[in-house]
Residue, then its C-alpha position, 0 to 999 in steps of 0.5 A: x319224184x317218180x320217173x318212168x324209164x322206157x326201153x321200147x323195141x319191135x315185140x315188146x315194151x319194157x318200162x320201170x316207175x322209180x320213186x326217188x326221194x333223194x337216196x331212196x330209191x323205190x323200183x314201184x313195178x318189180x314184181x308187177x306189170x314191166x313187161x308189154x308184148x305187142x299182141x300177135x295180130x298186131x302186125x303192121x307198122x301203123x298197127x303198132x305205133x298205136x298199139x304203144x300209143x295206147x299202152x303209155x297212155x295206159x301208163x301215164x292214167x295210171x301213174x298221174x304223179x309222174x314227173x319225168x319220162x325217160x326213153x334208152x333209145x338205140x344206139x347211132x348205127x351206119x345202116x339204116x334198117x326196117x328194125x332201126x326204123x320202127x325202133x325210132x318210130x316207137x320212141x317217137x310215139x313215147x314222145x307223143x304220149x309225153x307230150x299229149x300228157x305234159x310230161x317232160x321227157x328225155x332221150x338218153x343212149x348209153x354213154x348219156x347213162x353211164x353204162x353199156x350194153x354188156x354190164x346194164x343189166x348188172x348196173x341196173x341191178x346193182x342199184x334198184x334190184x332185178x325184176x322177179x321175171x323176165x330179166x333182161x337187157x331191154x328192162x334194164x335199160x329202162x331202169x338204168x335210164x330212169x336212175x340216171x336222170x334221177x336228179x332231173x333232166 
């Protein structure tokens, strides 16, 4: 089963494929494309949500045997933000994408996957290995989540 783990956030877009074949488990993109940055001139909200549209799309053409979708999304907060909205508005647009492809798709916040802010990037690590650059919180959360739906949604 391949899942595609999603951290999306305002600048950039973290992804990680797994290849999961019962305990094997294959981080595909660790050394290649993890990392999108939303392109300097993108700059309105609209802009954006297309501009990660068109990304996962990319993804998905490239990935067709991807089973399951996985999405860390934020954490619930009090306060409501200009940052929290795009930040929802960005998981939505995974959430179109998964459904204009047919792909199921999860939302998952840290208790959901076991881990927590202050030790995912050593959880992730610890089960698929770091990504040889741009080692993060926000890929490590994509990793986490698509680890912990590795048996299925």
């Amino acid at each position: 089963m391949k899942v595609l783990g999603i951290r999306t956030a305002p600048k950039q877009l973290r992804f990680a494929l797994l290849e999961i074949d019962g305990d094997n488990i294959d981080f595909i993109n660790k050394s290649t494309e993890n990392l999108i940055k939303v392109p300097a001139g993108v700059k309105e909200v609209e802009d954006i949500l297309h501009w990660q549209k068109s990304e996962i799309d990319r993804i998905l053409r490239q990935n067709p045997d991807i089973n399951l979708i996985a999405v860390k999304t934020s954490e619930y907060a009090r306060s409501d933000t200009k940052s929290t909205r795009l930040a929802s508005y960005l998981d939505a647009a995974v959430l179109l994408a998964s459904k204009d492809a047919n792909i199921p798709v999860c939302t998952r916040i840290y208790s959901q996957i076991g881990a927590k802010r202050a030790n995912v990037k050593e959880h992730a690590e610890s089960k698929v290995g770091a990504t040889d650059k741009y080692w993060n919180e926000q890929i490590a959360d994509a990793i986490i989540v698509a680890w912990a739906l590795r048996g299925g949604a």
